[in-house]
SEKE-426207 format. One record per residue (C-alpha): z, x, y; residue in one letter. Coordinates in steps of 0.02 Angstrom, whole numbers, padded with zeros to 5 digits, always signed. Layout:
# residues N
ZXYa;...
# end
This chain:
# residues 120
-00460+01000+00979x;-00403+01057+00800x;-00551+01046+00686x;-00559+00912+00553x;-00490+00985+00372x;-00530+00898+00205x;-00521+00947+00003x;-00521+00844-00137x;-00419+00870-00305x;-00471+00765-00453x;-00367+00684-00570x;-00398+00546-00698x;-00410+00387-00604x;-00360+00473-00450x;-00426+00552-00315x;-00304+00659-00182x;-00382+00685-00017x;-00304+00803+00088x;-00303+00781+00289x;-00305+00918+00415x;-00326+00919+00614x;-00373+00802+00710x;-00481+00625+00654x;-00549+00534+00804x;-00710+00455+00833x;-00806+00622+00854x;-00772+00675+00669x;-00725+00511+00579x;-00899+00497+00518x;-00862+00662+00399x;-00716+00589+00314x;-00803+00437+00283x;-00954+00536+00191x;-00824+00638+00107x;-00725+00486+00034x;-00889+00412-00036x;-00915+00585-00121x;-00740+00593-00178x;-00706+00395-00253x;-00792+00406-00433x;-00757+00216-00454x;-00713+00079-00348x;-00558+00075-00474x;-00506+00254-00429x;-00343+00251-00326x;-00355+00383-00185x;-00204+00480-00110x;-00230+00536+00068x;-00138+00688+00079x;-00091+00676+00295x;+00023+00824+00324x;-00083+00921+00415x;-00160+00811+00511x;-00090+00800+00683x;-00186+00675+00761x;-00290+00497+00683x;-00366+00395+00820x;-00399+00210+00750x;-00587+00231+00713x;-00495+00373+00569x;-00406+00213+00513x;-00531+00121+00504x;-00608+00233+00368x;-00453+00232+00285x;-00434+00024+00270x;-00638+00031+00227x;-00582+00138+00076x;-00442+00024+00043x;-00563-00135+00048x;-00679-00080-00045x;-00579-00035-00182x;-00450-00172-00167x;-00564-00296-00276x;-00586-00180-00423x;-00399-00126-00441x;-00412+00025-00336x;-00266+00067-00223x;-00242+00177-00073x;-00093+00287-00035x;-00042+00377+00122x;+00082+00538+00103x;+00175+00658+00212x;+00126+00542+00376x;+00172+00652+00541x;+00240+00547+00705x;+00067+00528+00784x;-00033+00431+00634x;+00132+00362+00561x;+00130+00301+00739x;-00033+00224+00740x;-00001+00147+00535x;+00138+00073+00594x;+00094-00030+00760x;-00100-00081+00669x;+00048-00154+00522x;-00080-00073+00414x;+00043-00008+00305x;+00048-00183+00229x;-00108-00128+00143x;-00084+00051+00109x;+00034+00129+00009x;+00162+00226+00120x;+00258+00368+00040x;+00353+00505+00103x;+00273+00653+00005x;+00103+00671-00077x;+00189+00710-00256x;+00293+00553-00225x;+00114+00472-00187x;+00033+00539-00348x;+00170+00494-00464x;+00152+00314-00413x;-00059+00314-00421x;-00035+00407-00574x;+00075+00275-00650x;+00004+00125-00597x;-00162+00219-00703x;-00064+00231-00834x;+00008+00033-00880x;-00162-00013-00830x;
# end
């Protein structure tokens, strides 16, 4: 099993998260703590940066919606970049991508967070 990659890149408002390995039940726990760490505000959007990660089982979405719902309230959105075919997979038969922000490319991801902070 590929060991579980993350970094964090602040920006104002915004938060880009970047994804490697594998995120399954054994390691989901550590992107959870690391989101917490990495969400200033409930308002912040976050950008999950998922080209290198090669595998999400659904307990790795499930950290992923939890991040969406608990910013959702306070204006905070989530965005999900550079999917490969195994989690774009998974996004795609949950339908969760009617909650999360699908784009093809993590600067295409951080354009939009970074202008929906801006007419805010």
């Amino acid at each position: 099993m590929e060991a579980l990659s993350l970094s964090c890149q602040q920006l104002p408002g915004v938060a880009l998260i970047q994804v490697g390995g594998q995120l399954d039940v054994t390691n989901d726990t550590q992107l959870e703590a690391f989101v917490l760490q990495a969400r200033r505000r409930l308002s912040d959007h976050l950008v999950f940066d998922l080209g290198e990660l090669t595998f999400m089982g659904s307990s790795g979405l499930r950290v992923v919606l939890d991040a969406y719902r608990a910013g959702a309230g306070h204006g905070g959105a989530v965005y999900l970049a550079a999917l490969q075919p195994e989690p774009a997979r998974l996004v795609e038969i949950t339908g969760a991508g009617r909650h999360l922000r699908v784009c093809a490319t993590a600067l295409e991801a951080l354009t939009h967070a970074l202008a929906a902070r801006i007419t805010e």
